[in-house]
C-alpha positions in Angstrom: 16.5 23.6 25.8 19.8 25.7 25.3 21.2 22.1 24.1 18.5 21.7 22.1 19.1 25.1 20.3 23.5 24.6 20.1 21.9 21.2 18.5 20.3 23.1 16.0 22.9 25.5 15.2 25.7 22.7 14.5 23.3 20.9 12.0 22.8 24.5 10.4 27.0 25.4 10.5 27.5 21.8 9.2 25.1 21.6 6.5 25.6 24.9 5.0 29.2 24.2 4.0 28.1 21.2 1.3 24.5 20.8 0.9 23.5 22.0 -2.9 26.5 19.7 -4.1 24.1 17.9 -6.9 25.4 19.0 -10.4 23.2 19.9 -13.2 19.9 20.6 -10.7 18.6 24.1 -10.4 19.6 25.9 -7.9 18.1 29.2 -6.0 20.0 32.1 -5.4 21.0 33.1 -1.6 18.2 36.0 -2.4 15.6 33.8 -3.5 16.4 31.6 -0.4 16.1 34.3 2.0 12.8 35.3 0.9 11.0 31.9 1.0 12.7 31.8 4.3 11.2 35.2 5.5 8.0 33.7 4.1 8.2 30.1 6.1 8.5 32.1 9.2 5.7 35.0 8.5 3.4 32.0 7.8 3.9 30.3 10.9 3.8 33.1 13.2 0.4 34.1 11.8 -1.0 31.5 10.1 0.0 28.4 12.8 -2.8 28.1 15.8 0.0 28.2 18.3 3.5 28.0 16.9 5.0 28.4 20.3 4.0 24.9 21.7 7.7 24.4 22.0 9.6 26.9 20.8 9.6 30.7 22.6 9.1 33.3 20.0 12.5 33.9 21.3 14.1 30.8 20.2 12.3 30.4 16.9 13.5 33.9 15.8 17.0 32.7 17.3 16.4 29.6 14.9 15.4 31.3 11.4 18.2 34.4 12.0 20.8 31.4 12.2 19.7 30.0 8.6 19.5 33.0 7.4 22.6 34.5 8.1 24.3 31.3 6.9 22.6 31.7 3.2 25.2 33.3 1.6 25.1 30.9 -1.9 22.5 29.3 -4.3 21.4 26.0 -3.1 19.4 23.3 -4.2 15.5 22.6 -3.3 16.5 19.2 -1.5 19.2 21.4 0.1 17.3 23.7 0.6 14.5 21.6 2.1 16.6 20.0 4.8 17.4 23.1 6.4 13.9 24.0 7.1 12.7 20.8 8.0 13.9 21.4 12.2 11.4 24.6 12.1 8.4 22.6 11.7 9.4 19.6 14.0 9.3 21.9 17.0 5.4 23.1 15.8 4.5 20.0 17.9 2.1 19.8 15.2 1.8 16.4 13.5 0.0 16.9 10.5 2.9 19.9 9.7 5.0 19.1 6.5 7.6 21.1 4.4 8.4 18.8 1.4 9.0 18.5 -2.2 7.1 15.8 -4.6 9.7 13.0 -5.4 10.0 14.5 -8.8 11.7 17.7 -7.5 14.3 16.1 -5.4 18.1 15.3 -6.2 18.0 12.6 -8.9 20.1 10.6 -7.2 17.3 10.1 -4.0 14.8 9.5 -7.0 16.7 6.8 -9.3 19.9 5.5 -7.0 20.2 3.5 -4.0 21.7 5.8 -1.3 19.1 4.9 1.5 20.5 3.9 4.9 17.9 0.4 5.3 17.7 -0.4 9.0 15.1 0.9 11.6 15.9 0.6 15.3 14.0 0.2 18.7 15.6 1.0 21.8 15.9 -1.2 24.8 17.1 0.4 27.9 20.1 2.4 26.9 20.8 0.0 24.4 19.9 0.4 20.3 19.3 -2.9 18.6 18.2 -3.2 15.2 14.2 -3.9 14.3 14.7 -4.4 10.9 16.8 -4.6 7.8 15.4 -3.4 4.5 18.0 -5.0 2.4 19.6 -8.9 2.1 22.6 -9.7 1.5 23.9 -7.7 4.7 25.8 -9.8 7.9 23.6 -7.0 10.0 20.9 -9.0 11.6 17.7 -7.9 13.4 18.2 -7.7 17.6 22.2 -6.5 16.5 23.3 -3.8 19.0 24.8 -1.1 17.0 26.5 2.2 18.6 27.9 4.1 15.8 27.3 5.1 12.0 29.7 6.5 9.9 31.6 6.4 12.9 29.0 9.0 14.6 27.1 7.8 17.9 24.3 6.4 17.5 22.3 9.1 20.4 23.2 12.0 18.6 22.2 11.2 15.5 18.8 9.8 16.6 18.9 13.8 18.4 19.7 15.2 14.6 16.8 12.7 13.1 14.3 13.6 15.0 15.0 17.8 14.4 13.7 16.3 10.6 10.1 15.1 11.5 7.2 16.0 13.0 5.1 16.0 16.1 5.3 15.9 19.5 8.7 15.7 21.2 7.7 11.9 22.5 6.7 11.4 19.0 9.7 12.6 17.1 11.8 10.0 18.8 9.4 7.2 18.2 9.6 8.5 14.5 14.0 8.6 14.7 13.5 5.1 15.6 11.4 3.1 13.1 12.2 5.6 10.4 15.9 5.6 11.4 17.9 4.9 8.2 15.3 7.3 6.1 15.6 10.3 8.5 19.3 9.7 8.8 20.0 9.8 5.3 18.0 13.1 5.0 20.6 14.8 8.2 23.3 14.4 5.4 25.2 17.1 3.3 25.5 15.2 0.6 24.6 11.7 -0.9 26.6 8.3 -0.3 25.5 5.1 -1.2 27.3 2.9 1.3 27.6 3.5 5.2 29.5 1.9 8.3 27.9 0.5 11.1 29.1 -0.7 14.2 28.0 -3.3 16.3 28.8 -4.0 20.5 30.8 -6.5 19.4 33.3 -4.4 18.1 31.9 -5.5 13.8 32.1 -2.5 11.5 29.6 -3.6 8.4 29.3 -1.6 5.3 25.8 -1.7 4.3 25.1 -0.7 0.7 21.7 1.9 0.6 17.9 0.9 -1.2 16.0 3.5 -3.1 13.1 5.6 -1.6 11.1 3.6 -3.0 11.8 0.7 -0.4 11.7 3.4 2.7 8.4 4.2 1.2 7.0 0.8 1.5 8.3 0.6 4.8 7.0 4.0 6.1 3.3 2.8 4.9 4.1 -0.6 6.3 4.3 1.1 9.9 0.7 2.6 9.4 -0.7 0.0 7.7 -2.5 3.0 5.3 -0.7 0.6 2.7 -2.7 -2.5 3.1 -6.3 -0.2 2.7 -9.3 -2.1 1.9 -11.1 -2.1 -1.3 -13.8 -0.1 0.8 -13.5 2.3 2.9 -16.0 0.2 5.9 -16.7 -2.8 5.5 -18.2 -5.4 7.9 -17.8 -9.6 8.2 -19.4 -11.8 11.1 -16.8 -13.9 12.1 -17.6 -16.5 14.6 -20.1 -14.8 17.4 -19.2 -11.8 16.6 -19.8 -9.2 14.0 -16.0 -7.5 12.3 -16.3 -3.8 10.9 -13.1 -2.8 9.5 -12.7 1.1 8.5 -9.8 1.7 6.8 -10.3 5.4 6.0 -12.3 8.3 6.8 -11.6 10.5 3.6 -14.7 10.3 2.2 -15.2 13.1 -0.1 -18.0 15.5 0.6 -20.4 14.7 -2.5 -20.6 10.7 -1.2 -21.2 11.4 2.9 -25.0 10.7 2.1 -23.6 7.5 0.4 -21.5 6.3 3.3 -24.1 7.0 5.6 -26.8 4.6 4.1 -23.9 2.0 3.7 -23.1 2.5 7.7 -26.7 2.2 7.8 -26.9 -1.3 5.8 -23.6 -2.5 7.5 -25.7 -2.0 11.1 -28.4 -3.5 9.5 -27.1 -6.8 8.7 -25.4 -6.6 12.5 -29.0 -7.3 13.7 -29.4 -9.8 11.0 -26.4 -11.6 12.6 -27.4 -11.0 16.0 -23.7 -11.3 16.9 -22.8 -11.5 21.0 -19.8 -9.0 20.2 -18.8 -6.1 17.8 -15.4 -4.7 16.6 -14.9 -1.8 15.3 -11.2 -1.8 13.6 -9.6 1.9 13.0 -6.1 0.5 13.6 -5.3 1.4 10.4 -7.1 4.5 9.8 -5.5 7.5 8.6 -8.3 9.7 8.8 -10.5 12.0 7.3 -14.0 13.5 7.5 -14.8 12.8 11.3 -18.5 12.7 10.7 -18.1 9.5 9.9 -16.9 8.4 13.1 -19.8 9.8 14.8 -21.8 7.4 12.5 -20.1 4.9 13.1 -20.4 5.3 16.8 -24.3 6.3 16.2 -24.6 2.3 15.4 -23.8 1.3 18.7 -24.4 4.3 21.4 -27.2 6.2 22.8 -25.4 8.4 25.0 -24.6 11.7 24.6 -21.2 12.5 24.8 -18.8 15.5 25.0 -17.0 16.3 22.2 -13.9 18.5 21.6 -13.0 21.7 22.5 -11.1 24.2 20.3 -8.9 27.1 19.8 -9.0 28.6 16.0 -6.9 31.5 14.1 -7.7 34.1 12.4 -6.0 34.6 9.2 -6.4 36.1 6.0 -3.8 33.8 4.0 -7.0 30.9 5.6 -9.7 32.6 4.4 -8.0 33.5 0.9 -7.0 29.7 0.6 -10.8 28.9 1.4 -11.7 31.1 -1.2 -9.6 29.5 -3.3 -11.6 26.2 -2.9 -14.8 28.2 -3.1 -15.7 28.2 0.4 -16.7 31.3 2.3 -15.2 31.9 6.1 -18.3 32.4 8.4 -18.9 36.2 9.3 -17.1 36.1 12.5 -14.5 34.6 11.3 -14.2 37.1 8.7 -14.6 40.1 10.8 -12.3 39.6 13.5 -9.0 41.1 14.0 -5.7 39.5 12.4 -4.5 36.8 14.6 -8.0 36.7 17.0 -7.6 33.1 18.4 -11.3 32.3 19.0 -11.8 29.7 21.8 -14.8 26.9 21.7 -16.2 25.1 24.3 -16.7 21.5 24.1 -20.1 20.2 22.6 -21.8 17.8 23.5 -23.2 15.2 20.5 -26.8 14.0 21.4 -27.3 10.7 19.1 -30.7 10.5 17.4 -33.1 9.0 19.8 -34.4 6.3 17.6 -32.3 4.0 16.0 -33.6 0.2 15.4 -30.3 -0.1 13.9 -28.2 0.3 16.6 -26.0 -2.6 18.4 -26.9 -3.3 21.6 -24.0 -5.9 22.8 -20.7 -5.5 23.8 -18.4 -3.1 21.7 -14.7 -3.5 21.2 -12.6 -0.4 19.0 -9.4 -1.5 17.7 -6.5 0.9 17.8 -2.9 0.8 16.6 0.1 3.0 15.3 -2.4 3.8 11.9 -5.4 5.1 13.9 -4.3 8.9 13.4 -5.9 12.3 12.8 -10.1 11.9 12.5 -10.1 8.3 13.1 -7.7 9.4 16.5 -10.4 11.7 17.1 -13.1 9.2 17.0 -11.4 6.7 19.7 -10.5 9.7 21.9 -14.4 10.3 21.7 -15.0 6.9 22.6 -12.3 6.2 25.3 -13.3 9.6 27.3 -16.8 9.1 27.1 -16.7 5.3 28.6 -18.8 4.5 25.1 -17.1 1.3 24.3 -13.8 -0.9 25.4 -10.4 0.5 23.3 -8.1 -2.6 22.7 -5.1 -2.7 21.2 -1.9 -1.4 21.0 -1.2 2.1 21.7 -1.0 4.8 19.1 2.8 6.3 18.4 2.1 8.8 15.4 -1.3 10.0 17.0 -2.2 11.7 19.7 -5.5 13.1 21.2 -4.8 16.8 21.6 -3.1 18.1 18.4 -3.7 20.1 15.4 -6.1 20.2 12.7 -8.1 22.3 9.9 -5.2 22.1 7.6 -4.0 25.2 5.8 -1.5 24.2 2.6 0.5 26.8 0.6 4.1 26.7 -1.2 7.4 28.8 -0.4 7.1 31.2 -3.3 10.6 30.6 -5.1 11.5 26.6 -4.4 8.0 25.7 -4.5 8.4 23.7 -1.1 4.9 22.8 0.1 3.6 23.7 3.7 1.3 21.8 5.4 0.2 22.7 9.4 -2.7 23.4 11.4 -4.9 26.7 12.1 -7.1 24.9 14.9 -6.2 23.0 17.9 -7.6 20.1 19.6 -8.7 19.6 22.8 -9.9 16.1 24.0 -13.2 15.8 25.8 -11.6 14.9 29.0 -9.3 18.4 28.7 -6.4 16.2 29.9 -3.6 18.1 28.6 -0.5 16.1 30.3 -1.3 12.8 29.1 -1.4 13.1 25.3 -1.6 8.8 24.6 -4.7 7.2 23.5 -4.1 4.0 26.0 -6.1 1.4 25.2 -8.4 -0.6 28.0 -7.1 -3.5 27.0 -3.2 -3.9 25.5 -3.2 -6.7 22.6 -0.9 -7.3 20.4 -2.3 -6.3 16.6 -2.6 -9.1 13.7 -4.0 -9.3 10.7 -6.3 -12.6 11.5 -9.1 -11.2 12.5 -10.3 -14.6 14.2 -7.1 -14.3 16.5 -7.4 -10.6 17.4 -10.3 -11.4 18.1 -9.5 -14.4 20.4 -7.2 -12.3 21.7 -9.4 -9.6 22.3 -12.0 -11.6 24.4 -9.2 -13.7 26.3 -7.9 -10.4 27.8 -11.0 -9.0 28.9 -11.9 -11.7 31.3 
């Protein structure tokens, strides 16, 4: 951990000296900077659920009183902005953001070229490259690289982790396949070219790709790109029956809607009379978790436990509720400033009668895009024995984590803040291992037939 912290303070000492080098941007003064500082850390010591998943109170004070002493001139958002971003990687809190919209950020990230395109995966103590965003380039995917810019490789997957999110496990994963993005953002400055060198002794100058090809690639990873034209939609495919849900986020006014098209989908399932069902959330991001529990309504009769809880109290929640006309219950309300209230798991008893409901054998596709409500769901299912979880095994997502998000902006750059007030707890109350592993390992494609193939092969 003390490395961890020196790690920190380098990144700070570094950047300080030349970030806010972008002429003709606005720029805040060291005043202004402080107090959106002072704010960042007010709001997650009593906003957060448990900002100290990580971090000591000790060490996070150590952290912000290290920026802030270094804030001595005006800088730039973007500047700014990447000095904050370590605070909220070591929330452990994957849903936490600090980020501008693309339209505030240096022009030259918007409109120029100056992304670093490769991603990496790492094979013993080895870094090879996964892929490369960009042609033209003698860099070729499986290449062994051990320096950029003449910096090794290690420590800068350390400093590219310190700007995502998540758990510590999960950070890494993220320094990997968003390597070339994240590394970029570690810099002082902008440069449109960079040096990388290979095992075999190469050095390759790689010219940089605009955000918008990272972009791509980020939603690539997820597959929250490739979303369906409706949000569940079903197929029989062979002898068996296909329904794909490519996102909870359903808003509030259409849950009655989504529940008589659930209803319909199970319907037709009957019609079928298909020997197997999928369920796909491998590409999920999320949303309104009720709709899991309809979904898993059309196939299960058992009652299972649900999650248990731990929930802040804070006024800055209940005045952002008001905000979206919604009133905090009573107890909420009435409880001292930073009460964390604890909740027992539930437990969900599916209606009794259902003529509906699928009574074969039920498979729930998983992958790196099954995240937040849709994680939530397949945690339900996998610790409640409900149904068989195939698939590969979610990176970005994790059982227990944070939720009931709580949004506000840092009062002078306008950064927005995004983190949790509850926390998670999965059925089983396993705290140590935090990985939704599937029953059965398959490899993820997009033919369905395959998968499927694939599926059924590895369950004999």
């Amino acid at each position: 951990m003390k490395r961890l912290i020196f790690l920190l303070l380098v990144m700070i000492t570094a950047s300080i000296c030349t970030y806010g080098q972008m002429p003709n941007e606005p720029k805040f003064s060291a005043t202004a900077l402080k107090g959106d500082l002072a704010y960042l850390q007010n709001q997650l010591y009593t906003v957060h659920v448990d900002p100290y998943t990580e971090f000591s109170r000790a060490q996070y004070d150590l952290l912000f009183s290290a920026i802030d002493k270094k804030l001595t001139d005006s800088l730039t958002a973007t500047a700014f902005l990447k000095l904050i971003k370590p605070v909220i990687a070591h929330l452990c809190d994957e849903h936490a953001q600090v980020y501008l919209p693309e339209k505030l950020l240096w022009a030259s990230y918007q409109h120029e070229d100056v992304f670093l395109p490769i991603t990496l995966t790492k094979r013993g103590n080895t870094y090879r490259v996964e892929k490369v965003l960009s042609t033209g380039s003698s860099l070729n995917s499986g290449d062994i690289i051990t320096k950029i810019d003449n910096k090794p490789i290690a420590e800068l997957l350390d400093q590219c982790a310190l700007l995502s999110s998540g758990y510590a496990d999960q950070r890494l994963e993220k320094a990997l396949m968003q390597f070339g993005y994240l590394y970029t953002w570690t810099l002082p400055g902008v440069q449109k070219s960079y040096v990388v060198k290979t095992a075999d002794g190469r050095n390759i100058v790689m010219a940089g790709v605009s955000l918008k090809t990272w972009k791509d690639e980020l939603n690539k990873q997820t597959g929250w790109d490739n979303a369906c034209n409706e949000a569940i939609a079903y197929q029989k495919i062979g002898n068996a029956g296909y329904v794909t849900a490519c996102s909870f986020n359903i808003p509030p006014k259409q849950i009655d809607s989504i529940q008589k098209k659930i209803s319909a989908i199970f319907e037709q399932v009957n019609k079928d009379n298909p020997q197997y069902l999928f369920i796909d959330i491998s590409k999920n991001s999320g949303g309104q978790s009720v709709v899991g529990r309809m979904l898993i309504d059309g196939f299960n009769n058992k009652p299972y436990a649900g999650f248990s809880s731990n929930f802040k109290r804070s006024q800055d929640y209940i005045n952002l509720l008001k905000s979206w006309k919604v009133e905090a219950d009573d107890y909420y309300k009435q409880a001292p400033e930073g009460k964390v209230f604890h909740f027992s798991s539930d437990t969900t008893f599916p209606p009794e009668h259902n003529d509906k409901r699928f009574k074969g054998k039920v498979f729930i596709i998983v992958g790196n895009g099954t995240f937040s409500s849709a994680m939530m769901m397949a945690t339900w299912i996998k610790d409640n024995h409900l149904a068989i979880i195939a698939g590969e095994t979610p990176m970005i997502g994790h059982p227990n984590g944070f939720g009931e998000l709580y949004n506000t902006k840092l009062p002078n750059t306008k950064i927005n803040l995004l983190f949790g007030v509850k926390q998670w707890i999965r059925p089983s109350g396993d705290l140590k291992n935090n990985l939704l592993l599937p029953d059965l390992k398959v490899t993820l494609t997009d033919d369905k037939a395959q998968l499927i193939k694939s599926v059924l092969n590895a369950s004999r």
